[in-house]
C-alpha positions in Angstrom: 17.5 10.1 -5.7 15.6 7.3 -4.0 18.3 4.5 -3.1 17.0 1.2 -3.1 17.9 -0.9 -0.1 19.9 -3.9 0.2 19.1 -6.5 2.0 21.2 -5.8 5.3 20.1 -2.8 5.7 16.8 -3.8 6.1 16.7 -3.8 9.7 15.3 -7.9 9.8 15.0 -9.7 12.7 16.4 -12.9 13.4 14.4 -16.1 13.4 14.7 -16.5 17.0 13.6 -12.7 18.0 10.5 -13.4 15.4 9.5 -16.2 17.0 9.3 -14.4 20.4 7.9 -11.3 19.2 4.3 -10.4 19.7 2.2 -11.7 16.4 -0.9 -10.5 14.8 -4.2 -12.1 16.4 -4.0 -14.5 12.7 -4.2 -18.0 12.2 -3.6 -19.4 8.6 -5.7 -22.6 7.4 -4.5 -24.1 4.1 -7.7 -26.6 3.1 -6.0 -29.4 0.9 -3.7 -27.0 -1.0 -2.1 -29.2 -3.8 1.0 -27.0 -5.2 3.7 -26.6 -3.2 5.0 -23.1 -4.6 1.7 -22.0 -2.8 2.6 -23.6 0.4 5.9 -22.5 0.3 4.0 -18.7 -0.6 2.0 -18.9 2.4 4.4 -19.8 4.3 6.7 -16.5 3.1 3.6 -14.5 3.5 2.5 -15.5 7.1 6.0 -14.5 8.0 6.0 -11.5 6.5 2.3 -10.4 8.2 3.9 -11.7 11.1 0.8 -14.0 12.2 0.7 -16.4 14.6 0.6 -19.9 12.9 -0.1 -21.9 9.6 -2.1 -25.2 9.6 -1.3 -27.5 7.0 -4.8 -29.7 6.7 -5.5 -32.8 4.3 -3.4 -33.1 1.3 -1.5 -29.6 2.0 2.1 -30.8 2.1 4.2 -30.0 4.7 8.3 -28.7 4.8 10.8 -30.0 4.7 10.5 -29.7 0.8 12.4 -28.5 -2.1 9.4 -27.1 -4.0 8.3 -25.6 -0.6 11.7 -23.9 0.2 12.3 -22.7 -3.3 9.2 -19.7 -2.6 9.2 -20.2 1.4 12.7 -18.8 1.5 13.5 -19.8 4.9 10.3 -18.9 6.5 9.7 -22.8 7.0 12.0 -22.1 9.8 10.5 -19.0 11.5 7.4 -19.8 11.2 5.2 -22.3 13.5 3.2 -24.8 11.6 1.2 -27.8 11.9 -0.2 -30.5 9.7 -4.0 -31.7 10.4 -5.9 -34.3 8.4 -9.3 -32.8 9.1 -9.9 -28.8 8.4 -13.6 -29.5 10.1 -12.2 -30.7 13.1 -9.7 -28.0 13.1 -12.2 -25.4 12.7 -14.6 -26.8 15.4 -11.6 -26.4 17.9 -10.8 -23.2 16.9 -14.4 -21.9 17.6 -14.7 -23.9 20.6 -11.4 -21.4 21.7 -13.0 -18.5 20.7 -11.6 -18.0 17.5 -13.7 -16.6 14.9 -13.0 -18.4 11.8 -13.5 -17.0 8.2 -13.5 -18.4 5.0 -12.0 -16.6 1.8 -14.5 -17.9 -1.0 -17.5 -16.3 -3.2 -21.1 -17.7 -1.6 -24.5 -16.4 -1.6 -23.7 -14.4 1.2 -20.2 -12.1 2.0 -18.4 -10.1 3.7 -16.1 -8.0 1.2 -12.8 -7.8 1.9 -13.3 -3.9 2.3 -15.3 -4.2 4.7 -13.8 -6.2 7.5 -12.2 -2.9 9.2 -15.8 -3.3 10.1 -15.6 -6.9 12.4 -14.4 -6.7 16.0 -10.4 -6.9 17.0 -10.2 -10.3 18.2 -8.2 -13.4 17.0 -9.3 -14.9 13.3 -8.6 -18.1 11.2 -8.1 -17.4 7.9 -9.1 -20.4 5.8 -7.7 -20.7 2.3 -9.1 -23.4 0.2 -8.3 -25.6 -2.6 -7.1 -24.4 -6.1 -9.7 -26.1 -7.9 -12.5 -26.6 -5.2 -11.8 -24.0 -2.9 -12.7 -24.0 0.9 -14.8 -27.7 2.1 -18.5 -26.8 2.5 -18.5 -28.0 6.0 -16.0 -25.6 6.9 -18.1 -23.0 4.7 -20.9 -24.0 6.7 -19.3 -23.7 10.1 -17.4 -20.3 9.4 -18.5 -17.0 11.3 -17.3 -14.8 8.0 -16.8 -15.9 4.3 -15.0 -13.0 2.5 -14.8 -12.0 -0.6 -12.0 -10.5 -2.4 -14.1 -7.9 -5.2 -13.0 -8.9 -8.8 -13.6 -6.9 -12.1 -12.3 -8.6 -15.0 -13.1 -11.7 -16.8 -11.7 -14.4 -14.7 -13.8 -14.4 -11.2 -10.5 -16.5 -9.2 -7.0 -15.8 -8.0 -4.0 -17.3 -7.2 -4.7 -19.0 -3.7 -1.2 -17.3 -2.9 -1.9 -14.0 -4.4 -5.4 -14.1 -2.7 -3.5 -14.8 0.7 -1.3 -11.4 0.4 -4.3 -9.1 -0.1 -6.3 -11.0 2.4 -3.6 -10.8 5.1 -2.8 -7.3 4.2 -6.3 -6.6 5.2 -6.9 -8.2 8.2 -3.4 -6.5 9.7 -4.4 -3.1 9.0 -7.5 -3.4 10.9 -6.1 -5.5 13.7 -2.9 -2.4 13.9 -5.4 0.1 13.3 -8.0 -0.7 16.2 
């Protein structure tokens, strides 16, 4: 027999020794995310990939919020956040601090997700764009990577949420793996 766990005996730290641990080399851009069950899903995600911080740009709403807590599940409070109008001017400081920013989206021109075991271990931005427009052009435009998550059915989108978790997944296994 295989018991499943409960939650105490998961071994969690607290939000205190999160906060101090060492994080994964990750930044998290949300660009004008308008549902706030996905913000409050990014911001359970981040925590769980353990990654260093979330910007909340444009309209992304920020915490403290209701429909943010309900999927956040606390993580509002272990993870460190910050709210920018401009993703562009975000992303221009980011580069200008070395930090190689990529943007999650289909163009002419990808990196697939598979492949990023393939990019040098350094610090990334992760930008995650609208649910209806996706990621600004400028920001497209000004991105070292744009990677694509490979698709096979019908429907050629995901969840921006969903898209975060395999995204993030990736990026920490080649990160813990170098």
């Amino acid at each position: 027999m295989n018991k499943k766990l409960k939650l105490w005996e998961l071994d969690r730290v607290s939000n205190e020794e999160f906060k101090e641990q060492e994080k994964f080399p990750i930044i998290v851009i949300l660009n004008d995310i308008r549902s706030l069950t996905n913000v409050g899903a990014f911001f359970r995600t981040c925590d769980s990939f353990n990654v260093e911080k979330i910007y909340l740009c444009g309209i992304t709403a920020t915490p403290p919020h209701r429909e943010i807590q309900k999927t956040a599940i606390g993580a509002t409070e272990s993870m460190i956040w910050e709210h920018r109008e401009s993703t562009i001017d975000l992303v221009n400081e980011l580069k200008n601090e070395n930090v190689k920013i990529c943007s999650i989206e289909q163009t002419e021109k990808t990196t697939l997700l598979q492949d990023v075991g393939q990019l040098p271990k350094q610090k990334y931005a992760l930008v995650f764009g609208n649910e209806v427009n996706g990621v600004d052009q400028d920001v497209i435009d000004a991105s070292d990577y744009i990677i694509e998550i490979p698709q096979f059915g019908t429907k050629h989108s995901l969840n921006v949420s969903v898209c975060a978790g395999i995204v993030m997944w990736e990026f920490v296994r080649m990160l813990e793996l170098k």
